[in-house]
DORO-230416 format. One line per field, with one value per residue (C-alpha): residue number from 1; residue in one letter; z, y, x. Coordinates in steps of 0.02 Angstrom, whole numbers. Example, Ala and Ser with C-alpha at 12.3 -4.5 7.8 and 13.67 -1.06 7.14 Angstrom:
i <- 1:2
aa <- a:s
pz <- 390:357
py <- -225:-53
px <- 615:684
***
This chain:
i <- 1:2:3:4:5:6:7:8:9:10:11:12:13:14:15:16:17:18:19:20:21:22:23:24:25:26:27:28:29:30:31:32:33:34:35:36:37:38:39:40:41:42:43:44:45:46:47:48:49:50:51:52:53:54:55:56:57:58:59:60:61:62:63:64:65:66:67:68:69:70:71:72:73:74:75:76:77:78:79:80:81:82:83:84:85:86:87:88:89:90:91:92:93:94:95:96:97:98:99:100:101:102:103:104:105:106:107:108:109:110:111:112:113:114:115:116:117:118:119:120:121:122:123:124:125:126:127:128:129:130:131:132:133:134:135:136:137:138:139:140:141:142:143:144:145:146:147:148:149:150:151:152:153:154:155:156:157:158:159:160:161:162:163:164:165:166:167:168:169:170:171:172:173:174:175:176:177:178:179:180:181:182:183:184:185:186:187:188:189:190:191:192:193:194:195:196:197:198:199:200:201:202:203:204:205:206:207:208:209:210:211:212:213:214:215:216:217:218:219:220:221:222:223:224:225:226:227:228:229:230:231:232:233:234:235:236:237:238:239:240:241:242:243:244:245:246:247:248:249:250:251:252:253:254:255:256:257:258:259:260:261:262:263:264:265:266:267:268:269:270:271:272:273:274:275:276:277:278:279:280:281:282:283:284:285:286:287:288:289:290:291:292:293:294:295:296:297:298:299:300:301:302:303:304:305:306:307:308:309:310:311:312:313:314:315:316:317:318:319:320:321:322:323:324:325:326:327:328:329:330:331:332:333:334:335:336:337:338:339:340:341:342:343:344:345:346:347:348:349:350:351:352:353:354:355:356:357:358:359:360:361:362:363:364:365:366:367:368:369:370:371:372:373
aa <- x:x:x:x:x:x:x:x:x:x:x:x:x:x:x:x:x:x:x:x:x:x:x:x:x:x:x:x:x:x:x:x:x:x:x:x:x:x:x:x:x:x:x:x:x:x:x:x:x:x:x:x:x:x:x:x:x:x:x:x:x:x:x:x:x:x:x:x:x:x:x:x:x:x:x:x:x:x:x:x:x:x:x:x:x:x:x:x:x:x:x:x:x:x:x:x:x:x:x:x:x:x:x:x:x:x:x:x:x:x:x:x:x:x:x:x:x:x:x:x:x:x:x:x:x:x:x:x:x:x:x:x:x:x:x:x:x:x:x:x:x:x:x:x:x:x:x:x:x:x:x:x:x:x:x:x:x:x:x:x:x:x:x:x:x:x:x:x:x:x:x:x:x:x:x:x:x:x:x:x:x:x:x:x:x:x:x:x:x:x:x:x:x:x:x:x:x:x:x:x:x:x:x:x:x:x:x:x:x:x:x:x:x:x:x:x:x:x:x:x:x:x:x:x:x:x:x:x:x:x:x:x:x:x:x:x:x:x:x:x:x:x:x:x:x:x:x:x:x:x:x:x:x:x:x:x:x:x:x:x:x:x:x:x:x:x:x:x:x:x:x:x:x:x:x:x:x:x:x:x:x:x:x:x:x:x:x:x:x:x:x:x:x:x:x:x:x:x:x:x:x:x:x:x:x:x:x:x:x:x:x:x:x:x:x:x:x:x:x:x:x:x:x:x:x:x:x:x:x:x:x:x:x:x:x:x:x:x:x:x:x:x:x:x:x:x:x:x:x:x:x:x:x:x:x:x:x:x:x:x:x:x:x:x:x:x:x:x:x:x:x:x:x
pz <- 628:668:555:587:600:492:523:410:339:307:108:121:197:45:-64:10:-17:190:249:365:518:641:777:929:827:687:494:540:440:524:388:235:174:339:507:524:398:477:658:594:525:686:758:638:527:554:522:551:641:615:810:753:840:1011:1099:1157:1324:1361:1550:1527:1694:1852:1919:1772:1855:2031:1958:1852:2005:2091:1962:1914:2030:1978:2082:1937:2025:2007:1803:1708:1549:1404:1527:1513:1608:1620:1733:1771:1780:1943:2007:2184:2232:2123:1956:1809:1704:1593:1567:1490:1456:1529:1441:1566:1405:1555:1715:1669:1524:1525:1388:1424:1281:1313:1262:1057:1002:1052:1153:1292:1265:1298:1458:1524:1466:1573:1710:1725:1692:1868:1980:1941:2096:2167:2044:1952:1769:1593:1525:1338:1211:1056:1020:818:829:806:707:775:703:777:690:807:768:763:616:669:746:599:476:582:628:458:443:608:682:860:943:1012:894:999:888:873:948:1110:1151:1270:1322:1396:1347:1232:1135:999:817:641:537:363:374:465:677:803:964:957:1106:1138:1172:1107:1123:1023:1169:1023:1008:926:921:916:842:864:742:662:607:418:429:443:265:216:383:349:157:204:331:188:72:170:267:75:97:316:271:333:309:349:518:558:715:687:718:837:950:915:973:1120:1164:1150:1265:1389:1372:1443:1338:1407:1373:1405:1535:1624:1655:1785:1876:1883:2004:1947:2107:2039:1852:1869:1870:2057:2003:1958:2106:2215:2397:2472:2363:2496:2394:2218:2185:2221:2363:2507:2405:2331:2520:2585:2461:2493:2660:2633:2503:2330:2287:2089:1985:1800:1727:1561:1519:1376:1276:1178:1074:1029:976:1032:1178:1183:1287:1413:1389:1557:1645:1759:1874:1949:1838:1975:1883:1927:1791:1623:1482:1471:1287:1185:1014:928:932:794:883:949:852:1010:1060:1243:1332:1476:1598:1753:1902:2085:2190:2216:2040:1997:2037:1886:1826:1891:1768:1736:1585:1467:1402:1203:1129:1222:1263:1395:1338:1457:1505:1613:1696:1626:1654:1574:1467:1328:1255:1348:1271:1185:1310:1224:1315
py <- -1394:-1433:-1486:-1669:-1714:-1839:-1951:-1959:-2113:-2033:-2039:-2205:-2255:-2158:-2273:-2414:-2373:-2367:-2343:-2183:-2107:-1951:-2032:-1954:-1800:-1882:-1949:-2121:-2285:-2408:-2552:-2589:-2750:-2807:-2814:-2997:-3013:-2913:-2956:-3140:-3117:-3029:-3203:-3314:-3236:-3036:-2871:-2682:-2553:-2363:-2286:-2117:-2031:-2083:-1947:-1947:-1840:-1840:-1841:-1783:-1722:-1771:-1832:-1906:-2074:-2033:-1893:-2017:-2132:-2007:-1980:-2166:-2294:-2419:-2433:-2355:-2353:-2538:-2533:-2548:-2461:-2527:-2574:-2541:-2539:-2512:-2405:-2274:-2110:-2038:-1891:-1875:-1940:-2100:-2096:-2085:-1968:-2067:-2258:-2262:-2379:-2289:-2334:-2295:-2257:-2207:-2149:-1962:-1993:-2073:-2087:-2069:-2166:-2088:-2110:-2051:-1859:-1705:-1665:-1833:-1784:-1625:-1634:-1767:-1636:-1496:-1624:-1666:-1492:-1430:-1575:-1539:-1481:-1477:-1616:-1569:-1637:-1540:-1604:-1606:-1648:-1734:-1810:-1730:-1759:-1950:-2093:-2241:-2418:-2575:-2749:-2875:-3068:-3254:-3196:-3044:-3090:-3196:-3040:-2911:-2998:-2969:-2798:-2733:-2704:-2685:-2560:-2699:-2814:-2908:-3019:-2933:-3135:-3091:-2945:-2994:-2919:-2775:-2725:-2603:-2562:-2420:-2488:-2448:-2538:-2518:-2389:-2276:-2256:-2308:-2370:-2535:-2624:-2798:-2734:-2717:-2704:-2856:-3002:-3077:-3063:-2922:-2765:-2567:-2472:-2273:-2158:-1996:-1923:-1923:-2082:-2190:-2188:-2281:-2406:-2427:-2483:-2569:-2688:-2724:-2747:-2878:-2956:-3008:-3194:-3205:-3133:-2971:-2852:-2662:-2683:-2503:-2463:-2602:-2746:-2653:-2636:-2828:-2891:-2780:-2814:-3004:-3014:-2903:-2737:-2587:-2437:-2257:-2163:-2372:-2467:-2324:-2156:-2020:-2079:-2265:-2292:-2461:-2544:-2600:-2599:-2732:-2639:-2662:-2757:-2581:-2508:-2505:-2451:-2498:-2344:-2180:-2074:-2052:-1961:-2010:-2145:-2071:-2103:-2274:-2336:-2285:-2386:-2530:-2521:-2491:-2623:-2593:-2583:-2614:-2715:-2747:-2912:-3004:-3037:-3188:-3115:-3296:-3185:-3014:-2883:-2836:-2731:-2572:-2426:-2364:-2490:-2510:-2655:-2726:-2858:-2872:-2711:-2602:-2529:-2614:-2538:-2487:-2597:-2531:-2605:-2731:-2839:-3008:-3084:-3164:-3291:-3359:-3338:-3264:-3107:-3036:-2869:-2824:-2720:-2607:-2706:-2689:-2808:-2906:-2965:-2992:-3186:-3300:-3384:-3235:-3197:-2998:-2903:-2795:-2666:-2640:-2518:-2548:-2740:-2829:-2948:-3091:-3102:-3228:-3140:-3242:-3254:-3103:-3106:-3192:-3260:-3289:-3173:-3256:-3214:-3332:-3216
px <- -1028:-857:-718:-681:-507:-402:-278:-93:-200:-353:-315:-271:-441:-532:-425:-476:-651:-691:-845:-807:-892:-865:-778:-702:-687:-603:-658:-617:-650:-788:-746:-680:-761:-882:-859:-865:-745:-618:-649:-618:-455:-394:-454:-376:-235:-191:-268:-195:-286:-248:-246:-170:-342:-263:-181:44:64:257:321:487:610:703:523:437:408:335:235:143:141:46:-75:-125:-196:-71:103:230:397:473:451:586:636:532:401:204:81:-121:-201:-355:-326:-440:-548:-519:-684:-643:-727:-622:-556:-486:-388:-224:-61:104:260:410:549:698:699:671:554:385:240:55:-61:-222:-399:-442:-489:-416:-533:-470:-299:-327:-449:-291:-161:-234:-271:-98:-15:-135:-68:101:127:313:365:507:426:401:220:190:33:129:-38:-38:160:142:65:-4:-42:-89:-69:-163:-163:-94:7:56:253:287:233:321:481:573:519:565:746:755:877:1029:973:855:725:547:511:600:474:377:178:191:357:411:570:630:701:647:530:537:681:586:614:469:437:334:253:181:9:-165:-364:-423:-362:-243:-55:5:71:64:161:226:289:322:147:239:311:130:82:238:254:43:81:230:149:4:120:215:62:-34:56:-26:-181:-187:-339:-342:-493:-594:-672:-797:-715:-606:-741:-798:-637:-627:-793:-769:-628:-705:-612:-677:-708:-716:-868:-958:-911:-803:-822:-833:-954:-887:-749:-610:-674:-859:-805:-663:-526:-479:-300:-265:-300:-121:-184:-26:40:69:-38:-121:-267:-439:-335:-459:-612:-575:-512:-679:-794:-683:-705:-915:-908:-949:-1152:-1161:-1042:-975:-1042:-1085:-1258:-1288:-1469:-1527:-1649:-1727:-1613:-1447:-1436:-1345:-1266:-1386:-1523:-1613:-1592:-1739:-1790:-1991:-1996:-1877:-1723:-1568:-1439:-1384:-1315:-1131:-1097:-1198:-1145:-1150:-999:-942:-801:-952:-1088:-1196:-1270:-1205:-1199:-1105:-1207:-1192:-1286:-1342:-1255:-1389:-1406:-1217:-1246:-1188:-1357:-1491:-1609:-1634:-1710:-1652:-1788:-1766:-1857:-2042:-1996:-1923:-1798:-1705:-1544:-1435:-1282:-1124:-939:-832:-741:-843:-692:-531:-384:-241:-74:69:193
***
């Protein structure tokens, strides 16, 4: 069996007496007191996330910008520096290799955030490195090179704005979402960027691999007066989940194209070329057949990834991710549907274990996300 691999925090976690798991190829924690305690101070006060398993690709050179233009559905080349964006990262016949967030630091210099363990960062790496093509670019992993945290919450920009010093001077108040800036927090240098996976205000935070221990303790430290709590994968996945964030490997993978999963705001065909463009304009044209959607379950179990879904007993999907949700005290899925069961209000079921269990097809997301800026 392989080795798992540890975060800079990974001591820290033991400390804390987390609960940990094999995730993604890493030892990472899943909680530290409950998930329901944790998810709900994310909802209500703060909580900090270690995201070091995520992988750092650097696009570095004269044609950093439209390289990664041509490799992302989403149109790149009007960001300005400190900008990020979201996009899917595409086979050529549509289905995904992989969603990221691109941070465009200058002109000749842009940073891929891609999915966790080495073995995402590395499959994108080599991805990248063969479509290089003519582009005049240098591509590098510097996925073990940094540490990454994430403090998500209401309380989060009163707790960080003392501690951090923005490059210019600029208050950590004026950043806006989806905007990133270097500084130093806690004496040490980082680049930190309105952004997050729980649908609250917050913010995520990149460092020197070394570095995290201290900025990790720091932020505790300083957060005991808002009500911070260190949050595992548990209630990272709750709060995701609740706000209707896709996770690869669930709702999106390479066999799921961003047209039928949601993602189609992502999806730039006015762009001259990107790859997987010819694929993606055809089944636009066709029409999509199945469809991302939210399914409320009022009782039996919770439903989770891969669950059939049926309707008259014919197969018409997969349950993409299940959970209760603890904002609102319900159990929902979201699920993988034929078109013709996508309507809000239709009635499918969802078969757990040797039951069928109902299902009305709902809204998404769940719970609206918090975007104050």
């Amino acid at each position: 069996m392989e080795e798992l691999l540890k975060t800079p925090l990974h001591q820290e976690h033991i400390e804390l007496k987390a609960r940990m798991s094999p995730f993604a190829g890493f030892d990472m924690p899943v909680l530290y007191t409950s998930i329901i305690e944790e998810h709900l101070a994310v909802r209500e006060k703060a909580g900090i996330f270690d995201i070091s398993h995520m992988g750092e690709i650097e696009i570095r050179g004269r044609d950093a910008l439209s390289f990664t233009d041509y490799l992302v559905t989403n149109s790149l080349m009007k960001m300005k520096d400190g900008d990020v964006k979201y996009s899917p990262l595409c086979y050529p016949d549509g289905g995904q290799l992989d969603d990221l967030f691109i941070y465009k630091i200058k002109d000749d210099f842009v940073l891929l955030v891609v999915n966790a363990s080495p073995d995402y960062s590395l499959k994108d790496f080599e991805w990248i490195c063969r479509h290089q093509g003519e582009f005049e670019v240098e591509i590098t992993n510097k996925s073990a090179d940094y540490g990454d945290l994430a403090v998500q919450g209401p309380n989060s920009e009163e707790l960080m704005g003392p501690l951090v010093k923005l490059e210019e001077d600029v208050p950590l108040q004026q950043l806006r979402r989806f905007k990133s800036k270097y500084g130093e927090l806690l004496g040490k240098k980082i680049l930190i960027s309105r952004t997050g996976y729980t649908g609250e205000d917050g913010f995520e935070i990149y460092s020197e691999a070394q570095d995290t221990v201290d900025i990790w303790n720091g932020i505790l430290e300083a957060g005991k007066k808002f009500g911070i709590m260190p949050c595992g994968l548990g209630a990272r996945d709750t709060t995701r989940f609740e706000v209707g964030y896709w996770l690869y490997g669930n709702e999106i993978d390479e066999t799921v194209n961003p047209l039928e999963s949601g993602q189609g705001w992502t999806v730039k065909f006015d762009k001259d070329k990107f790859i997987g463009k010819e694929a993606l304009l055809k089944v636009k044209e066709k029409g999509i057949s199945r469809n991302l959607v939210g399914l409320y379950v009022p009782r039996g179990r919770i439903p989770r990834h891969n669950m059939e879904v049926r309707n008259k007993g014919g197969n018409i999907g997969y349950i993409t991710s299940g959970n209760y949700c603890p904002s609102l005290k319900k159990v929902y899925a979201m699920a993988l549907l034929d078109l013709p069961y996508t309507e809000k209000g239709s009635k499918v079921n969802v078969v757990i274990g040797n039951k069928e269990v109902e299902a009305e097809v709902v809204d998404l997301p769940f719970l609206k996300p918090v975007n104050k800026r």
